[in-house]
C-alpha positions in Angstrom: -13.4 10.7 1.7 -9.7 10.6 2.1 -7.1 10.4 -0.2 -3.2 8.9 -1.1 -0.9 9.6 -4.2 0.4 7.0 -5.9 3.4 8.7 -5.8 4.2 8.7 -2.3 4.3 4.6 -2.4 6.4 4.8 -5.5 8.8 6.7 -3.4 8.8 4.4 -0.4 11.6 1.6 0.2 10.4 -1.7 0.5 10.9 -1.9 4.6 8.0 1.2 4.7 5.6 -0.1 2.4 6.1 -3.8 4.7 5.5 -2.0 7.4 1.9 0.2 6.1 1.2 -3.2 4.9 0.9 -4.6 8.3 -0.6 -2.2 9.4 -3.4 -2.5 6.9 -3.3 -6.1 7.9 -2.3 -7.1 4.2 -1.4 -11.4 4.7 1.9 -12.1 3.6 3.6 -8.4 3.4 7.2 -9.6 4.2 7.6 -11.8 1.4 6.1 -9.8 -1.2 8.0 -8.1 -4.0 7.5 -3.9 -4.1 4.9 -4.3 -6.7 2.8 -6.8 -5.4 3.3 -4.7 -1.8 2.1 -1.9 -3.6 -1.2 -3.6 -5.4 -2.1 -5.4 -2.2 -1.8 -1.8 0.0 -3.9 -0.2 -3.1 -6.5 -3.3 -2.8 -6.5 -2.1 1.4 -7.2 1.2 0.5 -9.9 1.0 -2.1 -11.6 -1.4 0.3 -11.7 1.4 2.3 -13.0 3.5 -0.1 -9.9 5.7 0.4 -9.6 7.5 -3.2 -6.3 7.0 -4.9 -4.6 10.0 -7.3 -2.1 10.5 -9.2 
C-alpha cells in the first residue's frame, strides 16, 4: 500500500494541487478553492486505497 502526508498538500500552492488534481482526473479542479482541491485529491487517493498520514 502506498502512502501521502497530509502535510505535503498543505504545503502546496494552489497551481500544484490543480495540476495533481488533473492528473487524478478530479472534475472541476480549476475552479475549486484549496480546501475543496485538497478533499477532492484525498477522496482520489482513498479510492485508491492509497493510505493517508499525518
Amino acid at each position: 500500500m502506498q502512502e501521502m502526508k497530509l502535510a505535503e498538500f498543505k504545503n502546496k500552492k494552489p497551481p500544484e494541487l490543480i495540476a495533481y488534481a488533473e492528473s487524478l482526473e478530479v472534475e472541476n479542479a480549476s475552479v475549486m478553492r484549496k480546501q475543496e482541491l485538497m478533499f477532492a485529491i484525498l477522496k482520489k487517493l482513498a479510492a485508491q486505497e492509497i493510505e493517508i498520514i499525518g
